[in-house]
DOTI-115202 format. One line per 2 residues: number of its first residue (from 1); for each residue z, x, y of C-alpha. Coordinates in steps of 0.05 Angstrom, whole numbers, always signed. Each point is the difference from the previous one (the first is absolute). Layout:
NUM> Z,X,Y; ...
***
This chain:
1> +547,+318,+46; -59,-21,+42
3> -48,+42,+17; +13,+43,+70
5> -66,-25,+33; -58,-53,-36
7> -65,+17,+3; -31,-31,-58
9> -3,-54,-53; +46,+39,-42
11> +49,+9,+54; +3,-67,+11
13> +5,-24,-76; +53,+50,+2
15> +39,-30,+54; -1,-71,-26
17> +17,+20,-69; +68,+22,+35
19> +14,-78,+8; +19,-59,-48
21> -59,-39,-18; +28,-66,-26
23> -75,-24,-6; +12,+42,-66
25> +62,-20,-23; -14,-83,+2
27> +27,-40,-33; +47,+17,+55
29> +78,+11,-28; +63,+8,+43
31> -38,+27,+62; +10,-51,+46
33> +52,+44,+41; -55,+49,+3
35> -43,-39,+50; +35,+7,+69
37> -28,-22,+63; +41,+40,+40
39> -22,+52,-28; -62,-7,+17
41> +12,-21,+72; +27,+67,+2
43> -52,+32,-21; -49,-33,+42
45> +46,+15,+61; -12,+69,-11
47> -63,-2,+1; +1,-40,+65
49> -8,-77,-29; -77,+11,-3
51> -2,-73,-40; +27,-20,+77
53> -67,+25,+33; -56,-18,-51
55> -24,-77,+35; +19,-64,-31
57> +18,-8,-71; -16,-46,-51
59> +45,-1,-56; -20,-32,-74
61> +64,-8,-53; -17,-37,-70
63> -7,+8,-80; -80,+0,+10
65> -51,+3,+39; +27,+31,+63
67> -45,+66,-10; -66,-50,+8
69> +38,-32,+58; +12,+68,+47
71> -73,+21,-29; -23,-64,+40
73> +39,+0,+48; -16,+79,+22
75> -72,-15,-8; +0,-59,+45
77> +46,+32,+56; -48,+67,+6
79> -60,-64,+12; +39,-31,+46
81> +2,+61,+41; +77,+12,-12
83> -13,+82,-37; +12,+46,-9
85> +30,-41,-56; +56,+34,-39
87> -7,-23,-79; +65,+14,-52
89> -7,-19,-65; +38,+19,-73
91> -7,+19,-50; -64,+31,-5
93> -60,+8,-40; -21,+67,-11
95> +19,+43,+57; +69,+2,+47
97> -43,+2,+62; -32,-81,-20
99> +75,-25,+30; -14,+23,+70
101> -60,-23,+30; -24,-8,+78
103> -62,-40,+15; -7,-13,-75
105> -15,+76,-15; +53,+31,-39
107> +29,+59,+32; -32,+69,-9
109> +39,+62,-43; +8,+35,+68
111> +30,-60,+36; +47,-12,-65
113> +21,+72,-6; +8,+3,+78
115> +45,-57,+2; +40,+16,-50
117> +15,+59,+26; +24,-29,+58
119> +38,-31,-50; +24,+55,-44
121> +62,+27,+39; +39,-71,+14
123> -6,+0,-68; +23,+73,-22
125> +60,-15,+29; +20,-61,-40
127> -13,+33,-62; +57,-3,-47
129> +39,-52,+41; +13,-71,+6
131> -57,-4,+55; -67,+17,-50
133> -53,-36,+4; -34,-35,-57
135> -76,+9,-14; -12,-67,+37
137> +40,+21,+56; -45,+72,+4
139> -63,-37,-3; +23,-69,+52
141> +26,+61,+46; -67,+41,-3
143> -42,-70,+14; +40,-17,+60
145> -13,+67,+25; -72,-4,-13
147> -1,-60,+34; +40,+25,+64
149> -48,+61,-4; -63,-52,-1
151> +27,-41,+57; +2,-58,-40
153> +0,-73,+38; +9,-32,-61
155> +29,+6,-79; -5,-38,-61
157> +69,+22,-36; +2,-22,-76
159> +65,-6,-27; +18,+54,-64
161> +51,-42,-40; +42,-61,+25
163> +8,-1,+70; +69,-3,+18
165> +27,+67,-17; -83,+33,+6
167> -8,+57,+43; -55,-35,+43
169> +50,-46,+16; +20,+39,+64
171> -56,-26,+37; -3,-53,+60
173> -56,-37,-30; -48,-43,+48
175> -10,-47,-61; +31,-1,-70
177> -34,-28,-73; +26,-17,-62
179> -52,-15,-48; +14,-24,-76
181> +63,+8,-25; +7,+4,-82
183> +54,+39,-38; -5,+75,+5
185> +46,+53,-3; +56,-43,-13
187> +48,+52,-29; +4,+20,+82
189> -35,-66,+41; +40,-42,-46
191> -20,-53,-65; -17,-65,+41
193> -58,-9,+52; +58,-30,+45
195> +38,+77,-4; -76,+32,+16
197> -16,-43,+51; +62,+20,+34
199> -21,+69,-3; -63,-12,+19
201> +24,-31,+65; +34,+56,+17
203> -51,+19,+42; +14,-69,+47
205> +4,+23,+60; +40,-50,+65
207> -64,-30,+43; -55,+35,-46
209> -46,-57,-32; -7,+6,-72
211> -50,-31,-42; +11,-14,-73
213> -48,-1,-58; +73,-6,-50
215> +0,-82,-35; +61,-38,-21
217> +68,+30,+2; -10,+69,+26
219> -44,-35,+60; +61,-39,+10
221> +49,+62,-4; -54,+37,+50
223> -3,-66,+51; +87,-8,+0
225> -5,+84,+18; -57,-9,+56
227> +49,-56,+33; +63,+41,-10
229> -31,+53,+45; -51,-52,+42
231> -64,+27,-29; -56,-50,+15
233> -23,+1,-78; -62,-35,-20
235> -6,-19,-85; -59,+0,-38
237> -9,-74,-24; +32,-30,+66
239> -36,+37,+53; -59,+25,-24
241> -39,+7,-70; -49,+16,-42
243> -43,-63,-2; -56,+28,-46
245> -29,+66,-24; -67,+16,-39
247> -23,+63,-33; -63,+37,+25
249> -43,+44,-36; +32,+70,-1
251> +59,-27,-10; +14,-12,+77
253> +27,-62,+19; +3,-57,+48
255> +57,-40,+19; +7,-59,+51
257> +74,-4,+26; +42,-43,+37
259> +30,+34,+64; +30,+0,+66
261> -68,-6,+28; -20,-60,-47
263> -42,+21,-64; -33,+61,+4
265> -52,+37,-50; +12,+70,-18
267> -57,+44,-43; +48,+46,-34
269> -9,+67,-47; +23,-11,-61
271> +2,-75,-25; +60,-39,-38
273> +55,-40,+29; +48,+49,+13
275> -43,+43,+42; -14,-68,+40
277> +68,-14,+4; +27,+71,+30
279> -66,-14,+55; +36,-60,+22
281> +63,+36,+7; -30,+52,+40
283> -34,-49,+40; +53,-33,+18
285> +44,+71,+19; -63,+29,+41
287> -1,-58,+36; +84,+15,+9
289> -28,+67,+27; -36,-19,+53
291> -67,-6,-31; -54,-69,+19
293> -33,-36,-40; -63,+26,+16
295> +26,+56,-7; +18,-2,-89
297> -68,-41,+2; -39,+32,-63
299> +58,+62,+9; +22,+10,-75
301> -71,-2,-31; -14,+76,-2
303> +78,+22,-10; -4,+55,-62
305> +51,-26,-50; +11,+61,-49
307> +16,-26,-75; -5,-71,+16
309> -52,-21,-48; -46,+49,+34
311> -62,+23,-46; +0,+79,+0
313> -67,-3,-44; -53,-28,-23
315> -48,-18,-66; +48,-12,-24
317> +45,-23,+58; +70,+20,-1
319> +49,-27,+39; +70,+25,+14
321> +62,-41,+22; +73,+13,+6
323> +21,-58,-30; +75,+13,-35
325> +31,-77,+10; -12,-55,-37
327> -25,-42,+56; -43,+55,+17
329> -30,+7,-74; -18,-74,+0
331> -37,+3,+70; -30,+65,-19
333> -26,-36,-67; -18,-64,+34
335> -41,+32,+44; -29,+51,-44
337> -28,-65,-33; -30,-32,+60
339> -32,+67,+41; -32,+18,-72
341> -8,-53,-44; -67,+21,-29
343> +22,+72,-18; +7,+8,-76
345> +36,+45,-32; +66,-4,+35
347> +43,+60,-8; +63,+11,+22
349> +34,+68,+12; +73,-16,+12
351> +66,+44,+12; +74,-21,+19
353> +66,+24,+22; +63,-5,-49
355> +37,-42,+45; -59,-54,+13
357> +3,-64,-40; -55,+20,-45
359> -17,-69,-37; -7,-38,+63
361> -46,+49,+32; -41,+6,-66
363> -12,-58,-13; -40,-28,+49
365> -46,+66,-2; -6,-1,-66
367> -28,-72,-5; -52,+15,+53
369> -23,+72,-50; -49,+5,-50
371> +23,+67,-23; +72,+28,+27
373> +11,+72,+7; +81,+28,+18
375> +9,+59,+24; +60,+40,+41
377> +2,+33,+60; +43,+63,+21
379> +67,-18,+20; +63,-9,-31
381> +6,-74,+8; -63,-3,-34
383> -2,-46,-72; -35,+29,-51
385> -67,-21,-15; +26,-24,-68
387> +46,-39,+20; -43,-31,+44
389> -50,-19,-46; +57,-24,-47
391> +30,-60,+49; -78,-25,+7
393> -13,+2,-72; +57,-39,-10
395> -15,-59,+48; -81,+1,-15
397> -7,+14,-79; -54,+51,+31
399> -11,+75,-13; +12,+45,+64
401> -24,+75,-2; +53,+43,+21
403> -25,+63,+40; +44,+36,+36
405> -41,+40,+45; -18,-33,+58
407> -61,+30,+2; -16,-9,-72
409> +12,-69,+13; -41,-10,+62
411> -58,+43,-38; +5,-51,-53
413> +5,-63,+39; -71,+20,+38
415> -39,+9,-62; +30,-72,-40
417> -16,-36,+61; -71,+35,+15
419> -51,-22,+58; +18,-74,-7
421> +75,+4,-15; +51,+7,+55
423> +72,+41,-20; +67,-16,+45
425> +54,+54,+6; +62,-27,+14
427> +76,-11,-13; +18,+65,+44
429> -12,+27,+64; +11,+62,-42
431> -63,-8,-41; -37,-31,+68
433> +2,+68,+30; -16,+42,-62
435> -52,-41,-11; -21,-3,+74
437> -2,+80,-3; -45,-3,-74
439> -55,-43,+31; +1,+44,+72
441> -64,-43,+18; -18,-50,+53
443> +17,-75,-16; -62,-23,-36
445> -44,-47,+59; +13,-77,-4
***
């Protein structure tokens, strides 16, 4: 039952924890029936199609890196003078309200409760039926009211999980992305990047440009889908690129690209190749949207990139960074090396998911660590810290300490790597937020 009016926090936690949360039950099994767009057209008819009335869309689809790419994106529209900018991001870090944001402020607890109460009877109704709406759908529906509320004229829309079949994907986008495309989720996307890039594309839309960050095969898969439904679509490589990148110090970075508007330099806020690479792909979609050139001139530089090797303290400095791929170890490593390569000793506080390929993330941290430190965050996809420590003592010969309290292990981690060390928390988003929420301090000045 959900309660007969919210007012509260507790009222709300009590009306979501009435719906499925598959972001709990990954690696996903047998559920693919369970994600029904009609179902959530419905739904959004009822509540009068507010994602119909919320200003042009932008749409981002991929295995990684489209959170950084809306983040961007979002930032740059509210410059341009395109706000109030509607923000929707997943999952988050440490509170529900992070996934809706307007202007780049996350909502407030009386604007969250408030919508979903407008919220709360389309879905008392459902309840026990065919028609109930999964935690994504509750949270998706309460953003696009919050944006319709806001009088958005714009919205960065990050895709949950695939595309195809992803409750966001009952938009009429103004521009669609697909960033990096890697194997994920493949008991439900499916086991080649061919069968994920289809899903990916699923967001295609007929006569809606697309621009693709995706390499190889699945760019292929994407650029036969954009033709089948006369999408302009522009690929990374072909039409624009990275042409060079540098780290500065803080850890910010610099990257000069290749685009529609010849090369182009871009200060960014967090440094490493991938972050330059999702710039260019918002670039390129902005400029899709409407926006100049002069107008994304110097327009990413101050964008706040939560958890993407963003220092939450300092002496020593910490950084935090979602990183859970193997691509996205080895770039988070790489550039770990170059934005602090005087720093000494290294430490590294890492945590994974069961269903994550655990040696190929590991090992790229582990080479760039002096001193490794597992740990395990609170979920039930979480691997033990053990186990963790286990698969990198096996492929470095090194001893790991095993300390299953994240904040144990953070508490640890500050006082090996004292004033001149610097300590990385990563492998999780999981332990990026519980970490985030430890430190509750400023990022350290750069």
């Amino acid at each position: 039952m959900l309660p007969p009016v919210l007012r509260s926090r507790a009222d709300l936690a009590r009306m979501l924890a009435a719906a499925t949360n598959y972001e709990e039950r990954m690696p996903l099994r047998g559920v693919r029936a369970s994600f029904d767009l009609d179902r959530v057209r419905r739904l959004f008819a009822d509540l009068g199609e507010p994602q119909a009335a919320s200003g042009d869309v932008l749409h981002v689809a991929g295995s990684k890196g489209k959170g950084t790419t809306v983040r961007l994106a979002a930032h740059a529209l509210k410059r341009a003078g395109r706000g109030p900018v509607g923000l929707f991001t997943s999952p988050h870090l440490e509170d529900l309200a992070e996934r809706i944001a307007i202007d780049g402020v996350r909502i407030d607890d009386e604007t969250l409760v408030g919508v979903a109460e407008t919220l709360r009877p389309h879905l008392a109704k459902r309840l026990g039926t065919r028609e109930a709406a999964t935690f994504f759908e509750v949270t998706l529906a309460m953003a696009w009211i919050a944006f319709r509320q806001a009088g958005t004229r714009s919205v960065a829309l990050e895709v949950g999980l695939g595309g195809r079949l992803d409750a966001t994907n009952v938009v009429s986008p103004k521009a669609t992305v697909i960033t990096h495309i890697e194997l994920e989720h493949t008991r439900l996307l499916g086991n080649t990047v061919e069968a994920i890039a289809r899903e990916k594309a699923g967001i295609v839309k007929p006569g809606v440009p697309v621009v693709v960050g995706a390499q190889g095969a699945a760019a292929d898969v994407i650029e036969a889908i954009a033709r089948e439904r006369g999408a302009p679509c522009r690929l990374r490589g072909r039409d624009f690129a990275v042409l060079r990148h540098e780290v500065l110090p803080g850890a910010r970075g610099r990257a000069w690209l290749r685009t529609r508007d010849g090369e182009v330099v871009m200060d960014l806020p967090a440094a490493g190749r991938p972050v330059a690479e999702n710039a260019v792909l918002a670039y390129e979609a902005l400029r899709d949207m409407g926006l100049t050139a002069s107008e994304l001139d110097g327009a990413f530089a101050d964008a706040k990139l939560p958890a993407v090797l963003e220092t939450i303290a300092g002496e020593p400095r910490v950084v935090v960074d979602g990183a859970h791929t193997t691509s996205s170890a080895s770039a988070v490593a790489t550039t770990m090396a170059e934005a602090f390569p005087d720093e000494q000793p290294r430490v590294l506080v890492v945590a994974l998911l069961k269903e994550k390929d655990a040696a190929g993330i590991l090992a790229p941290l582990a080479a760039w660590a002096t001193h490794v430190i597992t740990t395990q965050v609170e979920s039930p996809r979480a691997r033990p810290a053990r186990e963790t420590a286990d698969v990198i003592e096996r492929i470095t010969n090194r001893a790991v300490e095993r300390v299953s309290d994240p904040a144990t292990a953070y508490a640890r981690a500050r006082r090996l790597a004292a004033p001149g060390g610097v300590v990385l928390v990563t492998g999780s988003l999981y332990l990026a937020g519980a970490v985030r929420a430890l430190a509750r301090v400023t990022p350290s000045p750069t």
